[in-house]
C-alpha positions in Angstrom: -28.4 22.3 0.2 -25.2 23.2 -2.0 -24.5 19.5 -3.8 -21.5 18.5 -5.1 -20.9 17.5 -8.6 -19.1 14.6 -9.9 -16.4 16.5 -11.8 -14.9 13.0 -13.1 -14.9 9.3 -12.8 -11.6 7.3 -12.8 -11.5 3.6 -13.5 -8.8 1.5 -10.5 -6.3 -0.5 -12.2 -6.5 -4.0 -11.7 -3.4 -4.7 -10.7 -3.8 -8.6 -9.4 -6.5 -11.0 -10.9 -5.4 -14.6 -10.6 -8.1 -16.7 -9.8 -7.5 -16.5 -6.1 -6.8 -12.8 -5.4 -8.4 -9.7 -7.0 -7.4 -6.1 -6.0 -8.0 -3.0 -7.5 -6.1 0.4 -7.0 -7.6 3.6 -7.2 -5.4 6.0 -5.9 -3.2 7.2 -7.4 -3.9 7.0 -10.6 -2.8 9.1 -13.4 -4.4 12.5 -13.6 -4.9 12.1 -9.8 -2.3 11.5 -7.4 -3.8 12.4 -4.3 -8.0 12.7 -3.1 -7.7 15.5 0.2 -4.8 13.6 2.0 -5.5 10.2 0.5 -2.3 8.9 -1.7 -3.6 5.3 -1.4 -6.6 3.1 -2.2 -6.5 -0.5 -2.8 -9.6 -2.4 -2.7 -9.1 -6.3 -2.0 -11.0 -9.8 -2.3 -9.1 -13.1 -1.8 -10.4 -16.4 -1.0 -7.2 -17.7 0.9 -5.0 -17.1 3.7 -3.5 -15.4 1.3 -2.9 -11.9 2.0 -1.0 -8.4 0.4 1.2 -7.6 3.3 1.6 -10.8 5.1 5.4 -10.9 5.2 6.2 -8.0 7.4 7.4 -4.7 5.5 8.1 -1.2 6.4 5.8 2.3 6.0 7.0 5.8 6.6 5.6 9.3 6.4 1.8 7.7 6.2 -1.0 6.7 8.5 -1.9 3.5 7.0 -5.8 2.8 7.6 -7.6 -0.5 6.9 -11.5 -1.1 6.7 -12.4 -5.0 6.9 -15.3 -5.8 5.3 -15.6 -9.2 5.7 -13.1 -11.6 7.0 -10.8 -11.3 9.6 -6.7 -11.1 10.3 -3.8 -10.7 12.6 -1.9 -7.6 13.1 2.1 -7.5 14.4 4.3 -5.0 14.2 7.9 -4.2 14.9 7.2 -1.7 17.9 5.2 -4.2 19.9 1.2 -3.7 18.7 -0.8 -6.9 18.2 -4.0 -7.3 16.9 -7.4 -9.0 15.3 -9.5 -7.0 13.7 -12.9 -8.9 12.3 -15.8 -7.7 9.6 -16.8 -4.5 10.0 -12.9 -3.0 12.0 -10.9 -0.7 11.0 -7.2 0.0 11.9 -5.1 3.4 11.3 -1.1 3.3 12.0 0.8 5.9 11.8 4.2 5.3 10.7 5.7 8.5 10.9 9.6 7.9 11.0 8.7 4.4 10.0 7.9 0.9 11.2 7.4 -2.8 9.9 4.1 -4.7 10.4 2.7 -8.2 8.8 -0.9 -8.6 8.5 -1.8 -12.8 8.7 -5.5 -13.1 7.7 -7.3 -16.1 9.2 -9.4 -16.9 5.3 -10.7 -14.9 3.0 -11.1 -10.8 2.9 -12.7 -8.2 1.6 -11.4 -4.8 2.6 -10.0 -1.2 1.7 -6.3 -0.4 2.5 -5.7 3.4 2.6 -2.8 5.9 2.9 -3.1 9.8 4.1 0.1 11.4 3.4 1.3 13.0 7.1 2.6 17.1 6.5 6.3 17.8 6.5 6.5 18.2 10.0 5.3 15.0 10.7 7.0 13.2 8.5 9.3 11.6 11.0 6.7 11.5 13.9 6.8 8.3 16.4 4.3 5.9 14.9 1.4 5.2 16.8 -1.4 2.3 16.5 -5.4 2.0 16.8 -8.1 -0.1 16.3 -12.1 0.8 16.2 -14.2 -2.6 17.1 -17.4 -2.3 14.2 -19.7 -2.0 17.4 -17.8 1.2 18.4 -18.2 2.6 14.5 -21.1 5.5 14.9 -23.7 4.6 12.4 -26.5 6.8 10.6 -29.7 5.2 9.5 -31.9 6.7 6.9 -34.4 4.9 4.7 -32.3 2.5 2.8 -29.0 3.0 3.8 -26.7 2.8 6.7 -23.5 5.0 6.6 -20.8 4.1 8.9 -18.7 7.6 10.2 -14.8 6.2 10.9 -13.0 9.9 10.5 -14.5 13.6 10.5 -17.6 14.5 10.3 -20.9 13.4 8.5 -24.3 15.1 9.1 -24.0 15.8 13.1 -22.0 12.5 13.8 -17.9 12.5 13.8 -16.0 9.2 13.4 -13.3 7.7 16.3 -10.6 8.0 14.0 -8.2 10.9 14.5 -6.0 11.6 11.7 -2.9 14.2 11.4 -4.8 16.5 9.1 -8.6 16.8 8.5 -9.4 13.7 7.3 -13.0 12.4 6.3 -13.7 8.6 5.9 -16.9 6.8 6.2 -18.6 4.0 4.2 -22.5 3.6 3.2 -24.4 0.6 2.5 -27.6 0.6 -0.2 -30.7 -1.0 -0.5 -31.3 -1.8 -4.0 -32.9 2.1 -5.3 -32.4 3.4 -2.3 -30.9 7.4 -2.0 -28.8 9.6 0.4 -28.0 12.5 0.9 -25.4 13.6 3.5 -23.7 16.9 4.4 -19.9 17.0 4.7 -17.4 19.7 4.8 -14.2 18.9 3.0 -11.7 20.9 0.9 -12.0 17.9 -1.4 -14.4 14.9 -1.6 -15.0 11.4 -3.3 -16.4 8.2 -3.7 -15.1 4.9 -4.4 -17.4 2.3 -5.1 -16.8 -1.2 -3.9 -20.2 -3.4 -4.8 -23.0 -2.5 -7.1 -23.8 0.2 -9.0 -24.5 3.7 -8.0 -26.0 6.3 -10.5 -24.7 9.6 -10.6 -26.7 13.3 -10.9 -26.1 13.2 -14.6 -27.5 9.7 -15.1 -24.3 8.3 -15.5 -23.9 4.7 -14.1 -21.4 3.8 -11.7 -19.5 0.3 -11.3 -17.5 -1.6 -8.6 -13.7 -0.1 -9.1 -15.1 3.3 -10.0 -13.7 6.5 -8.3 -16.0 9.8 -8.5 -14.3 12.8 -7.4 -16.6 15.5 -6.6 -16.5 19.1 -7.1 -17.0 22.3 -4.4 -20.2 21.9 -2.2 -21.4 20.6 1.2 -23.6 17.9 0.5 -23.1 14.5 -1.4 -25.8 12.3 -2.7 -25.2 8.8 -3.5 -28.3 6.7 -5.2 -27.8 3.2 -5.7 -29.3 1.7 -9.0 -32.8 -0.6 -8.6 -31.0 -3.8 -10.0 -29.1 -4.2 -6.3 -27.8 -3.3 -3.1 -24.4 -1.1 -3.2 -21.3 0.0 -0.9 -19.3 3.4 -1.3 -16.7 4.7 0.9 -16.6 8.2 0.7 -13.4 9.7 1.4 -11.6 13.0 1.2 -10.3 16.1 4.1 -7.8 18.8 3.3 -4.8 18.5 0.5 -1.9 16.9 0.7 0.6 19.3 2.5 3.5 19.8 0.6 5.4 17.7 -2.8 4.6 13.9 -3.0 7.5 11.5 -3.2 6.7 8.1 -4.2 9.6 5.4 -2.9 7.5 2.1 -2.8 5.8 1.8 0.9 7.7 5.3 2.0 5.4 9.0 0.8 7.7 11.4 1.9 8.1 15.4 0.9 11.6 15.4 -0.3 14.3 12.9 -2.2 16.3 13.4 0.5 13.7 12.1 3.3 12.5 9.3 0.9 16.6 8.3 1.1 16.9 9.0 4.7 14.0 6.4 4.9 14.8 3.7 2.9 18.2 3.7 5.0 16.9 3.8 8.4 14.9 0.6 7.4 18.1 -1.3 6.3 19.7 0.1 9.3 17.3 -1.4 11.7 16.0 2.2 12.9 12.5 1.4 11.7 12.9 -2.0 14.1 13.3 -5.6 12.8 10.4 -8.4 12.6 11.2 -11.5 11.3 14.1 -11.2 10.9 13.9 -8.2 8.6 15.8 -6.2 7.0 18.4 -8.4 7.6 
C-alpha cells in the first residue's frame, strides 16, 4: 500500500441558505482553483421545485456532470436531449462550443453539480449528452461501505462515464465506524464530504462541506466516525490543461475564447430554448 495523505482541508462557501435552499461550493475556492480537471463542485439540498438551473442557460468549454442523490428532475436542452434522471443517476454534458439546457426538478434534491475543464483543443468540441441509470452504476461492497465507480478506475472496477481527460469520480457510502480503503491512480486526488463525519489519518475530524485534498500515493482510506453513517465523493484525474478563464457558466483557456463565447451565445450559435438569448 502507498496511502495518500490529506495535505489540506478546505471549508465550501455557503453560498445560498434561505430556509428552502442550501448549497455549498467547494471548488474553486481560493488557494485551489481546480482538483485534477475539476473547476466546479456545488453540493445542493432544496425542499421545493425549486431548482439552480431551472431557467435554461448556456455552458461552454466544460463537461458538466450531475450526481442525484435523492430526488429526481427533467433535463432539456437546446440541441434536442431530454431527460429524467432519478436518486442514485448521474448525467455528464459536454458543452464544448457551447449549449443551453434547463434542469426542472419534480420536488426536492440532494445532489452534486460538477465541471471538468475540456483541454484547448476541445474547447469548441460539439457537445454531446449521457445519462447512467443508478442500476447501471458498478458498485464495490466491502464491510461497511458501498462505493459507487461513475468515471475511471477504482480497485479493479472502471465507471461508465467517459470524460475528455482522465477523470476519476465515484461516491462511497459509510456505516457508522466503518473503514475503506481503495486503490486509485490519479495525478491528483480528493474528497468532498456530503453527510456525516469522516476522520482523517491524523485524527482530524471531517464535516459535511469539507474538501480534503490528498497528496502523491495510490491508495485512499476514508473511515467514517462511530457517531453515524457518512457519504464522500472522491474525485480527482489529470490537471487542468492549460490557463483557466473564469466568465460565469463559460471555463475557457484564453480571454479571447471566453469573448468568442459569450458572443456566440447572444448570437444564437450555442442554440435558443425558451426563447433565450433573445
Amino acid at each position: 500500500m502507498n496511502p495518500r495523505r490529506i495535505e489540506k482541508v478546505l471549508s465550501a462557501h455557503r453560498v445560498i441558505d434561505d430556509g428552502d435552499m442550501l448549497l455549498w461550493r467547494a471548488l474553486p475556492v481560493h488557494g485551489q482553483p481546480s482538483l485534477g480537471p475539476f473547476v466546479f463542485l456545488d453540493h445542493y439540498r432544496h425542499h421545493s421545485r425549486r431548482g439552480i438551473g431551472d431557467k435554461p442557460h448556456p455552458h461552454a468549454g466544460i463537461e458538466v456532470i450531475s450526481y442525484l442523490l435523492d430526488g429526481s428532475v427533467e433535463h432539456r436542452d437546446s440541441v434536442g436531449f431530454r431527460d429524467r434522471l432519478g436518486p442514485g443517476d448521474a448525467q455528464w454534458i459536454r458543452a464544448g462550443r457551447g449549449m443551453l439546457h434547463a434542469e426542472q426538478p419534480a420536488g426536492g434534491r440532494h445532489g452534486l453539480q460538477l465541471w471538468t475543464s475540456l483541454p484547448p483543443s476541445m474547447k469548441f468540441a460539439e457537445p454531446a449528452y449521457a445519462s447512467f441509470r443508478a442500476a447501471d452504476i458498478p458498485e464495490i461492497r466491502k464491510p461497511g461501505a458501498v462505493v459507487r465507480v461513475l468515471a475511471g478506475k477504482v480497485d479493479d472496477t472502471i465507471g461508465p462515464m467517459r470524460n475528455a481527460t482522465p477523470t476519476v469520480f465515484s461516491y462511497v457510502r459509510l456505516d457508522a465506524g466503518a473503514r475503506v480503503d481503495l486503490e486509485i491512480a490519479a495525478d491528483q486526488l480528493g474528497f468532498y464530504v456530503t453527510e456525516g463525519r469522516i476522520e482523517g489519518a491524523d485524527g482530524a475530524k471531517l464535516t459535511s462541506g469539507a474538501l480534503a485534498v490528498s497528496g502523491s500515493g495510490t491508495t485512499v482510506s476514508l473511515a467514517a466516525t462511530p457517531d453515524g453513517p457518512a457519504g464522500v465523493a472522491v474525485l480527482g484525474g489529470d490537471r487542468v490543461e492549460g490557463e483557466l478563464v473564469f466568465a460565469g457558466p463559460f471555463v475557457m483557456d484564453t480571454p479571447e475564447h471566453a469573448e468568442q463565447a459569450q458572443r456566440d451565445f447572444l448570437s444564437g450559435k450555442m442554440g435558443r430554448l425558451d426563447g433565450v438569448p433573445f
